[in-house]
C-alpha positions, 0 to 999 in steps of 0.5 A: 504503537501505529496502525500503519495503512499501505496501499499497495498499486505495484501488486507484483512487488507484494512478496518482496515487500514481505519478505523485507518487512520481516527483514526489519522486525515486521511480525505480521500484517493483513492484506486485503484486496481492494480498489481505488475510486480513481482506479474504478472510475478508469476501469469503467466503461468510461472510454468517452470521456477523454479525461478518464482515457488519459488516466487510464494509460497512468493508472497501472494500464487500468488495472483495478485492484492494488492490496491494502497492507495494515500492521501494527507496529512500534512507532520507531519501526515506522521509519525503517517501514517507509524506507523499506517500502520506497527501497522495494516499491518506489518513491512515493512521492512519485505516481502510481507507488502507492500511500502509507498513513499511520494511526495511532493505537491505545490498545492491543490485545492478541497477536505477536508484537515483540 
């Protein structure tokens, strides 16, 4: 079993993701709202520096929040997860996709993993 992290920066794609990670067997997930540190130093009163004013214009148009996804999965779904996910979101070797890391889990007890 993973814990799989993804941090989501194209929040417009949230419901599609969802909808094709029950697709593939994905039974459940937390979403949380959060922010970058790259992304909340570019939304700062940070205009003077022109730097920060270069990010800003990448970064999503300094939009400051993206959704932080975490689910604990098998560890033969991480694969078709990390597919799905480039399939509806992007490359993520490309700018502003997002990341997906795993961890692994020892012990779960509650919820439905099957």
């Amino acid at each position: 079993m993973q814990v799989v992290f993804i941090v989501l920066n194209k929040t417009g794609k949230l419901d599609e993701l969802l909808k094709e990670f029950v697709e593939i067997g994905i039974k459940g997930a937390t979403i949380l709202e959060s922010t970058g540190m790259g992304r909340l130093l570019v939304s700062a009163d940070a205009e003077e520096i022109p730097f920060f004013s270069s990010l800003r214009i990448m970064l999503n148009e300094g939009k400051p929040f993206n959704k932080t996804i975490f689910s604990v999965v098998s560890d033969d779904q991480v694969p078709k997860l990390v597919e799905t996910y480039e399939k509806v979101v992007g490359d993520l070797h490309q700018a502003d996709t997002g990341i997906i890391f795993t961890m692994p889990v020892s012990f779960v007890k509650g919820g439905k993993l099957a």
